[in-house]
C-alpha positions in Angstrom: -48.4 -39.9 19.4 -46.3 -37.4 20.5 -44.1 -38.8 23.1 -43.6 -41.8 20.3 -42.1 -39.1 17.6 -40.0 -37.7 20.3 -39.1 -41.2 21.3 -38.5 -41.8 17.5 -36.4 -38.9 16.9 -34.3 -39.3 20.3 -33.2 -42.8 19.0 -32.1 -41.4 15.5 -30.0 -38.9 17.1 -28.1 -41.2 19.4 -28.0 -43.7 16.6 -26.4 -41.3 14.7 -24.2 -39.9 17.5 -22.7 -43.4 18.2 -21.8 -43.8 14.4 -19.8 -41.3 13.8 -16.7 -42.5 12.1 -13.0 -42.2 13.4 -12.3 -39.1 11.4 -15.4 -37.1 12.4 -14.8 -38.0 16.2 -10.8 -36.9 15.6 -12.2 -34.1 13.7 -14.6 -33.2 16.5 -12.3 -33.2 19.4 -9.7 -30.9 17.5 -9.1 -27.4 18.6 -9.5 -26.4 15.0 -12.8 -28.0 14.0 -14.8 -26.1 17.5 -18.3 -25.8 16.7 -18.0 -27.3 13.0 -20.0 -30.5 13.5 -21.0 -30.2 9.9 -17.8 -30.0 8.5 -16.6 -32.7 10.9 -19.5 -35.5 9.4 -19.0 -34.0 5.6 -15.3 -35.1 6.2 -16.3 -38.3 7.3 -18.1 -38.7 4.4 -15.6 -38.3 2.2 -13.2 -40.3 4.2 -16.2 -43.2 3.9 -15.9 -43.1 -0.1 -12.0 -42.9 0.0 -10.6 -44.3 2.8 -10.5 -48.1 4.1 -11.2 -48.3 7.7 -7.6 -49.0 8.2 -6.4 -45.3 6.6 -9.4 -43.7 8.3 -7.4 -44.8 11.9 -4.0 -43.9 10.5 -5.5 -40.5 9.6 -7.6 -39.7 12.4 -4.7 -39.7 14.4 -3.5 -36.6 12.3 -6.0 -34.4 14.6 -3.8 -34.9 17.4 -0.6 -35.3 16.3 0.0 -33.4 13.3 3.5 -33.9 13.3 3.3 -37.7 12.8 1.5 -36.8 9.1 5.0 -34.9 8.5 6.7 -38.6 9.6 4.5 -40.4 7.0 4.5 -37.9 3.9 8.3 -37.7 4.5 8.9 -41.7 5.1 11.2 -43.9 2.3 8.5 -46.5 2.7 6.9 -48.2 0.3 3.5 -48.1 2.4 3.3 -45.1 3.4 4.2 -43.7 0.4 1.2 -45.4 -0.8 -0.8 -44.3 1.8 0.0 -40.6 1.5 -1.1 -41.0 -1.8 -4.7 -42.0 -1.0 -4.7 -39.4 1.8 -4.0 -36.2 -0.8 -6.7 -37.3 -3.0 -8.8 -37.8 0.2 -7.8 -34.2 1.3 -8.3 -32.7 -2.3 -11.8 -34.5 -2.4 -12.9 -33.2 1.1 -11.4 -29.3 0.2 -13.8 -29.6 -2.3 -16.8 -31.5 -1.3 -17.2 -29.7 2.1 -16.6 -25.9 1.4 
C-alpha cells in the first residue's frame, strides 16, 4: 500500500512538473525568480486567467529578453499596442494576487 501512494504521489508531481505553463518555465529559468517556484506557478496562474496562449509565448520571452518588452510597449502598432494593454493588467493582477 505504501509503495502504491508513493507511486501515486511520484506521478502527480511529474504530472505537474511537465504542465507548467510558458511563463512559469520563463519565470523559473530567470536569474531573478532563483528559488521562487511558488511565485513562478502563482504567475502562471494569473497569466492562465488573463493571457491567451499566444500572449503567454509573447511574454515569456520577457524573462530573457527584457529589452524586447521596451520594443513592444514603445511600438506604433496597432497589435502590440493592444497587447501591452492585456499585459499591464496581467502584471497589475499578478503584483497583487502573488505578494
Amino acid at each position: 500500500m505504501k509503495s502504491l501512494i508513493l507511486t501515486a504521489a511520484a506521478g502527480l508531481f511529474l504530472a505537474t512538473s511537465a504542465h507548467a505553463g510558458v511563463i512559469e518555465s520563463a519565470c523559473n529559468r530567470s536569474d531573478r525568480a532563483a528559488g521562487k517556484r511558488q511565485l513562478c506557478n502563482c504567475i502562471q496562474q494569473v497569466a492562465d486567467f488573463t493571457l491567451d496562449r499566444r500572449d503567454q509565448r509573447l511574454a515569456a520571452r520577457f524573462f530573457k529578453d527584457p529589452h524586447k518588452a521596451q520594443e513592444i510597449r514603445q511600438s506604433s502598432r496597432a497589435n502590440d499596442e493592444v497587447f501591452w494593454k492585456r499585459y499591464r493588467e496581467f502584471g497589475s493582477a499578478a503584483e497583487s494576487y502573488c505578494s
